[in-house]
N, C-alpha and C positions, 0 to 999 in steps of 0.2 A: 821323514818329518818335513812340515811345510816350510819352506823357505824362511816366508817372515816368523814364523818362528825362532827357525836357528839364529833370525839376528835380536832376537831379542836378547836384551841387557840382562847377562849373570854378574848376581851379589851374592850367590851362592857358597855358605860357607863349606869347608870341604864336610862329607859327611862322618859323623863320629861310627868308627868302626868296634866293633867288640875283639879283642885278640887276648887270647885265654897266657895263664902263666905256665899250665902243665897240661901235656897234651900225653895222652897213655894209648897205646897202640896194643889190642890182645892180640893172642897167637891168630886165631882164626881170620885176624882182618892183615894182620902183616903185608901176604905176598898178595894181595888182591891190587890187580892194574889203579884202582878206583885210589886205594889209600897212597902210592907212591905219588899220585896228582895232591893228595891232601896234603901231604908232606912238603911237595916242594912250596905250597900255598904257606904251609906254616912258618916254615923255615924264612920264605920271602918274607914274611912278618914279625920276624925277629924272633919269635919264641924260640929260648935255648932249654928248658926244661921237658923234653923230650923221650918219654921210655917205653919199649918195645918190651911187652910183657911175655911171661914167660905160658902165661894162661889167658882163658879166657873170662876170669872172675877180675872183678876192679877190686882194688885195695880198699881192706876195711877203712876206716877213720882211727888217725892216731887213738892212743888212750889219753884219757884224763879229758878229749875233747869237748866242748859241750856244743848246744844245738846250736847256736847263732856262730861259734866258730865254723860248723862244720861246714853251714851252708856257706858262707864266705870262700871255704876251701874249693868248696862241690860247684859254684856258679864260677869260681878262676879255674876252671878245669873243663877240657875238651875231651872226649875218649872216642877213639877211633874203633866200631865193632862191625860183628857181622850181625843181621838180625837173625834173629829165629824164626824158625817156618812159622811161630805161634803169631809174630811180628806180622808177616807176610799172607797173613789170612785175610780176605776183604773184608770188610765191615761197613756197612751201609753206614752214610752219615747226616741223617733228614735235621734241619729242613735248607743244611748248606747244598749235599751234592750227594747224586749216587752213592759213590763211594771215597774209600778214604787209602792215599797211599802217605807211611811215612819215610821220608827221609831221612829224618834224623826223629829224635826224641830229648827234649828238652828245650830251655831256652837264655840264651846268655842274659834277659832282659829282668828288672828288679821289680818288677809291676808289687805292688802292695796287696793285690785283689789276685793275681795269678790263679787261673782256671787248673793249670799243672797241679798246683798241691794236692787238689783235691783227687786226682788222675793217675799219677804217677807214683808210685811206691822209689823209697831212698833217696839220697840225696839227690840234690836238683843236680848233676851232670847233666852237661851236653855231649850225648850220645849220637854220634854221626855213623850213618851205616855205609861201610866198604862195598857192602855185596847190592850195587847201587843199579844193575843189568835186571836182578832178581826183587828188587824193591819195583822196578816200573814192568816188569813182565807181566802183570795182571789187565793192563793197558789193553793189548790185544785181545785179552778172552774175555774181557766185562761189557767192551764196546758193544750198546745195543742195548743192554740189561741195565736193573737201575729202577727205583721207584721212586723217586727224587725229579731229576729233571727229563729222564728217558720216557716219551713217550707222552710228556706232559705237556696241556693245550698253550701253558704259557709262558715256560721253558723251555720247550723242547728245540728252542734253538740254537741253544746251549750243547746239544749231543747228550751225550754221558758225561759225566763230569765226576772228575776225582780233587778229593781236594787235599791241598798239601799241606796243611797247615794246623790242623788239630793236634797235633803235640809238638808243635817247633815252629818259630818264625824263619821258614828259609832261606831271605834274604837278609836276617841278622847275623848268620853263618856263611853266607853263598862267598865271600871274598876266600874262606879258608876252605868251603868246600867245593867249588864249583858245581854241583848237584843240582842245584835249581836250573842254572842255563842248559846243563845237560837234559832235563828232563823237557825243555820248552821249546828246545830245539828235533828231540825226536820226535813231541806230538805234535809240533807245527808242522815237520816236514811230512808227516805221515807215516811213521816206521811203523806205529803198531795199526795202521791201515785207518779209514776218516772215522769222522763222527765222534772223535772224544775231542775234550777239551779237559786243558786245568784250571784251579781257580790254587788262591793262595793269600793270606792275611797279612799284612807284616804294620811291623810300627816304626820301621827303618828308613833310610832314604836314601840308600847307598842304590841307586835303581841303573848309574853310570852301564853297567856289565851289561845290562839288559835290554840299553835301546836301540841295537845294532840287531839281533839275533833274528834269524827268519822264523819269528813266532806264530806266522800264519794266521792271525787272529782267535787263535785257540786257547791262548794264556789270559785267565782274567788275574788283574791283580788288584788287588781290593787294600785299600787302609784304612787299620785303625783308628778312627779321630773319635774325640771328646770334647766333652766344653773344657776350659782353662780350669777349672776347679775341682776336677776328677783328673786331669793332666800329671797334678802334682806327685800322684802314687804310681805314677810308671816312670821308676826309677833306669837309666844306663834307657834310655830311648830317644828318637830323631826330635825333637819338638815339634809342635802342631804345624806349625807355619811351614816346616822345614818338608813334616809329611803333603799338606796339602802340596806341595809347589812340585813336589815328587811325584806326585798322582798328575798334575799339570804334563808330566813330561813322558810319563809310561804312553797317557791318552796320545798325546802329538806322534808317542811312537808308533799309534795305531792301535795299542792291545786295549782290548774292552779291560772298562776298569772296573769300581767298586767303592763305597764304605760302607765298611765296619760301624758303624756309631754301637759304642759297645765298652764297657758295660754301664747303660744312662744311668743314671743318680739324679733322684729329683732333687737335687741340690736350691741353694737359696738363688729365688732367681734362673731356675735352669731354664724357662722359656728363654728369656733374653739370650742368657748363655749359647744353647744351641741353636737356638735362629742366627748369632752372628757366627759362629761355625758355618753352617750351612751356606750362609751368605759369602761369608768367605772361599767355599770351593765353587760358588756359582761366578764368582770373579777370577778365581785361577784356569775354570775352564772357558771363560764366555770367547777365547780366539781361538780355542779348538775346533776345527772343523770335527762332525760327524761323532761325536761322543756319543759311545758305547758304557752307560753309566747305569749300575743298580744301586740298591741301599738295604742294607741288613741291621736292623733295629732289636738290640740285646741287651736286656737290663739286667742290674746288678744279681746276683744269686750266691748261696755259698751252701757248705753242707757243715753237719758239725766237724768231720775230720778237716777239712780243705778248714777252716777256723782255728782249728788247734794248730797246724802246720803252720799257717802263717801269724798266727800270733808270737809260735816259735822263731818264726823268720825275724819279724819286725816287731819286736815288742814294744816297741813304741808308737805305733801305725795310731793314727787318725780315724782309720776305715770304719765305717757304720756296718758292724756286724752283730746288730743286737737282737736276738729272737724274739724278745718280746715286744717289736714294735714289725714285725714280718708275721706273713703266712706263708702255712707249711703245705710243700707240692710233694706228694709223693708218687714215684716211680713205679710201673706195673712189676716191679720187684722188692720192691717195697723201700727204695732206696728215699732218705729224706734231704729238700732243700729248704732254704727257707730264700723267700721270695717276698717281694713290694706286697701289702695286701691289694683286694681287687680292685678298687676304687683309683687307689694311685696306678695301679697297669692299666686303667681304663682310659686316667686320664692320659696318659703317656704314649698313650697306644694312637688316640685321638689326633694327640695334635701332631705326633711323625708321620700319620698316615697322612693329616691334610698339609702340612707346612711341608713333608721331601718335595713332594709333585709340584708344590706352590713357587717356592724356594728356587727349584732345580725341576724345570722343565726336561723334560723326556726321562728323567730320572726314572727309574723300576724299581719299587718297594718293594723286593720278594717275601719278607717277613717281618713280623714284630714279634719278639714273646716274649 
């Protein structure tokens, strides 16, 4: 990091960590090297509700339970597994990255909108996988392949690119699991041979673990932001201010960075709204030498299930999920969302395309949709 950096003045409050109350270990992940490192993370964290399962299935939910207790139980709760080879399939992931590796599945965070619901089957557990050698072993064999950024005129400087983060924020977990540094350190160093790169989301700001590590410039880490008025439904997360000044400090580390602006809401006022977002990480970066900065542009969406699940969740949510003020996007499988009609994604579309670049010079708008 550059010198007059390091002397600049931290008022930085320490970062809010997530630390689960029940942490469940199945047979299968037990004696793996990967989970005795989780454990002593947990254990340094005080968690004393700790049980080493006799199987590989988690525990039903009590009886008499209902939905909003469960999820209460299911978001205070970590489970330590192994994944299944069904897990460990690649799956292309457009229009983030080639491909997608997961580390874990789940996410401690209480977002009102959460993309999971819709995704995941069973309670919201955070699922962290042991077999964490066999989760990045695809690293080596995909490098080169990729229809995403491999190959592409305007990407392809990127490598191959796997992204970490479509079912878990990994550094809302990384204090308990070390998983994230472990992965940023073998494709920095080159274990699984050049040309890949990772990308990864988070809404966290706990970024300390990360600006040491020889990340070779191969980690992008990208944040979450929103205007102040969509903020309010991402519950148990870093605040805005806390994420920009975290993004300030991955960049100074060197690693190409990233936002998320995701998921917009043409909220009352969102011009102003997100112009002073923007303007605000054009002031957290403007003494960074050499930023390496994209911007990924994701508006709100939801499906009928991911709707019932978190109506379940949060039956008192605020969130604008009314179909009959949306259009319906359906899936070459017929799968249904409902979505901004065209008019407002035109408008929306417009002005991030011309305000990122306006905003935030050198910035790279890789999409909007």
């Amino acid at each position: 990091m550059p010198a007059h950096l390091l002397d600049r003045p931290d008022h930085r409050a320490a970062p809010r960590l997530w630390v689960p109350k029940h942490v469940l270990v199945t047979r299968s992940a037990r004696d793996r090297p990967h989970t005795a490192r989780i454990l002593e993370r947990v254990a340094a964290h005080g968690v004393e509700d700790v049980r080493l399962l006799d199987g590989d299935r988690l525990p039903a939910a009590p009886k008499g339970e209902n939905e909003r207790e469960a999820y209460a139980r299911a978001k205070a709760t970590m489970a330590v597994v192994v994944a299944p080879p069904s897990a460990l399939k690649p799956q292309p992931i457009p229009p983030s990255a080639d491909w997608r590796l997961d580390l874990a599945r789940g996410c401690p965070a209480h977002c009102q909108y959460c993309y999971l619901a819709g995704s995941l089957s069973g309670p919201p557990v955070t699922r962290v996988h042991a077999n964490l050698d066999d989760v990045l072993a695809p690293v080596a064999a995909l490098t080169g392949t990729g229809s995403v950024t491999t190959g592409d005129a305007r990407r392809g400087g990127e490598g191959t690119t796997f992204e970490l983060s479509c079912y878990t924020d990994p550094l809302g977990i990384e204090h308990l699991t070390g998983s994230l540094a472990t992965a940023i350190e073998r494709v920095g160093g080159g274990w699984y041979g050049d040309g890949a790169s990772l990308r990864f989301t988070t809404k966290f700001d706990a970024v300390d673990p990360l600006l040491g590590l020889p990340h070779g410039g191969r980690t992008r880490i990208r944040f979450s932001v929103n205007a102040a008025e969509v903020e309010r439904f991402e519950g148990g997360t870093a605040r805005m201010p806390a994420r920009v000044e975290a993004l300030r400090r991955v960049a100074a580390a060197g690693y190409p960075v990233g936002l998320t602006i995701a998921p917009v809401m043409p909220v009352d006022g969102w011009q102003e709204s997100y112009g002073r977002l923007l303007d605000d990480v054009a002031v957290a970066l403007a003494d960074v030498p050499g930023v390496d900065l994209t911007a990924e542009v994701i508006t709100h969406r939801f499906t009928p299930s991911s709707k019932q699940v978190l109506e379940a969740w949060y039956p008192r949510t605020r969130l604008e999920m009314d179909e009959s003020v949306r259009s319906v996007k359906r899936s070459k499988f017929g799968g249904v969302k409902y979505v901004y009609p065209k008019e407002t994604m035109q408008e929306l579309r417009r002005w991030f395309e011309r305000e990122v670049p306006g905003r935030l010079p050198g910035a790279r708008l890789l999409y909007s949709t």
